[in-house]
C-alpha positions as CSV (number, residue, x, y, z in Angstrom):
1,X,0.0,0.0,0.0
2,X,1.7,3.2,-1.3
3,X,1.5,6.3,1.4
4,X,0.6,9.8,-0.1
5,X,2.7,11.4,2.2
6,X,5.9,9.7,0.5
7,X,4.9,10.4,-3.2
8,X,3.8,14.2,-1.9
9,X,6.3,16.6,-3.6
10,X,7.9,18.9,-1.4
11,X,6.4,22.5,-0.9
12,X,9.3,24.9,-2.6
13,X,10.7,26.9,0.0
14,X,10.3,30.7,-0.6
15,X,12.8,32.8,-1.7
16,X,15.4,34.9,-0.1
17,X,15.9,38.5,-0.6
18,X,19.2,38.9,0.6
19,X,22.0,36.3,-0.1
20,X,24.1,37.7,2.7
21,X,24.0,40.1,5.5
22,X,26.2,42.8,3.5
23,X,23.8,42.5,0.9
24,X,20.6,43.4,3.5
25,X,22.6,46.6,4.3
26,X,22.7,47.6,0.9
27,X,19.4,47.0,0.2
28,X,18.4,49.0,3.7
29,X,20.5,52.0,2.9
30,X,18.6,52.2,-0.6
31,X,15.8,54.5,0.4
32,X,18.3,56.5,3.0
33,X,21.1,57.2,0.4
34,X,18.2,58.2,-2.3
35,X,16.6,60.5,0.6
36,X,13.0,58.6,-0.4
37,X,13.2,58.5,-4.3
38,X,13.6,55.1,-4.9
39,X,12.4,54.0,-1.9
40,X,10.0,51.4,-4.1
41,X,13.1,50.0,-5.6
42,X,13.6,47.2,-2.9
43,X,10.1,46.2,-3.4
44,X,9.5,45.9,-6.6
45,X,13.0,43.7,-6.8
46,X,11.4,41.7,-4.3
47,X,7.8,41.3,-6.1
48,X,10.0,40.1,-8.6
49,X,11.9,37.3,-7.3
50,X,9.0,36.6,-5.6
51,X,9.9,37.2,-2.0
52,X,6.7,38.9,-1.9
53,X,3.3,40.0,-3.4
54,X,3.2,42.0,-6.6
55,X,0.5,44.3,-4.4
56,X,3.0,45.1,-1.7
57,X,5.2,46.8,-4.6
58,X,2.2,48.3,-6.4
59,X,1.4,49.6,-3.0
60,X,4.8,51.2,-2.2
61,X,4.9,53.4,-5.8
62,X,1.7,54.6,-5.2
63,X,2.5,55.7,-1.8
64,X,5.6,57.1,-2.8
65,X,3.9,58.7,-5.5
66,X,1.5,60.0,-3.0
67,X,3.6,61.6,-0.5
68,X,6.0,62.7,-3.1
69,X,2.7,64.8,-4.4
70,X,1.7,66.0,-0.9
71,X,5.0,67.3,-0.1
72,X,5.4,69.2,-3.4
73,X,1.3,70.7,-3.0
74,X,2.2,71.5,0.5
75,X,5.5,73.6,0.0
76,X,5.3,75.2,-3.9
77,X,7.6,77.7,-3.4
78,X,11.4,77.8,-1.9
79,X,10.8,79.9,0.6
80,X,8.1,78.2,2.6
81,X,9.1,77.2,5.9
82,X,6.5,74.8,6.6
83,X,8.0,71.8,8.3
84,X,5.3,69.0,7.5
85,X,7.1,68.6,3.8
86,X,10.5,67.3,5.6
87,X,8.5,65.3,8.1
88,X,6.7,63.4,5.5
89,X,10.2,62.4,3.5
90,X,11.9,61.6,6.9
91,X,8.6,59.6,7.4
92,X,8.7,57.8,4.2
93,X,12.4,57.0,4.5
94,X,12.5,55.5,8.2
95,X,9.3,53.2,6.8
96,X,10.8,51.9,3.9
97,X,14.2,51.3,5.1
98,X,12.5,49.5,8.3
99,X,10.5,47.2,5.8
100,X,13.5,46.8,3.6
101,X,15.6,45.4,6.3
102,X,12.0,42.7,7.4
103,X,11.8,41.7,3.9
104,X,13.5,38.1,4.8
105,X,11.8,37.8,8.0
106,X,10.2,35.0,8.6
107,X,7.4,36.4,11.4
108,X,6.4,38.6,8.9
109,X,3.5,37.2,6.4
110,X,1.6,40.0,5.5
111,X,2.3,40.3,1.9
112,X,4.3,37.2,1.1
């Protein structure tokens, strides 16, 4: 009598992000060293290998997108001294380097 659970082909793990830790820093300091502009870049190269859902991604342009917009509508001109523009790109930095650096985590299972 054959068992299912020996013919069963194993589940394919899911894959990695990062290859190495130095590799994870990089990736971190993305959205720091680009002060927020491509702070969608480490997601969308993980929607594409797959590490996570195409959404997440599609979720972190448009956001970037988003606050991008708000800051420019906010503060038109130069001389504006208005400090909610500066906290929204510190904001959006801090978040994306933070969910750059849990993209290999495996507690984390919202989007992947």
């Amino acid at each position: 009598m054959a068992s299912p659970y020996i013919n069963q082909p194993y589940t394919p793990a899911r894959p990695r992000m990062y290859a190495s830790t130095i590799a994870k820093v990089i990736w971190t300091l993305v959205p720091i060293v680009t002060a927020g502009l491509a702070a969608a870049v480490p997601f969308v190269v993980a929607a594409v290998k797959g590490v996570v859902k195409p959404w997440l991604a599609i979720t972190y342009v448009v956001g970037e997108i988003a606050i991008f917009s708000v800051a420019f509508a906010i503060s038109p001109d130069p001389d504006s001294t208005s400090p909610v523009p500066g906290f929204l790109m510190v904001l959006l930095i801090i978040t994306a380097a933070t969910h750059a650096a849990l993209l290999d985590n495996d507690k984390i299972s919202i989007g992947k």
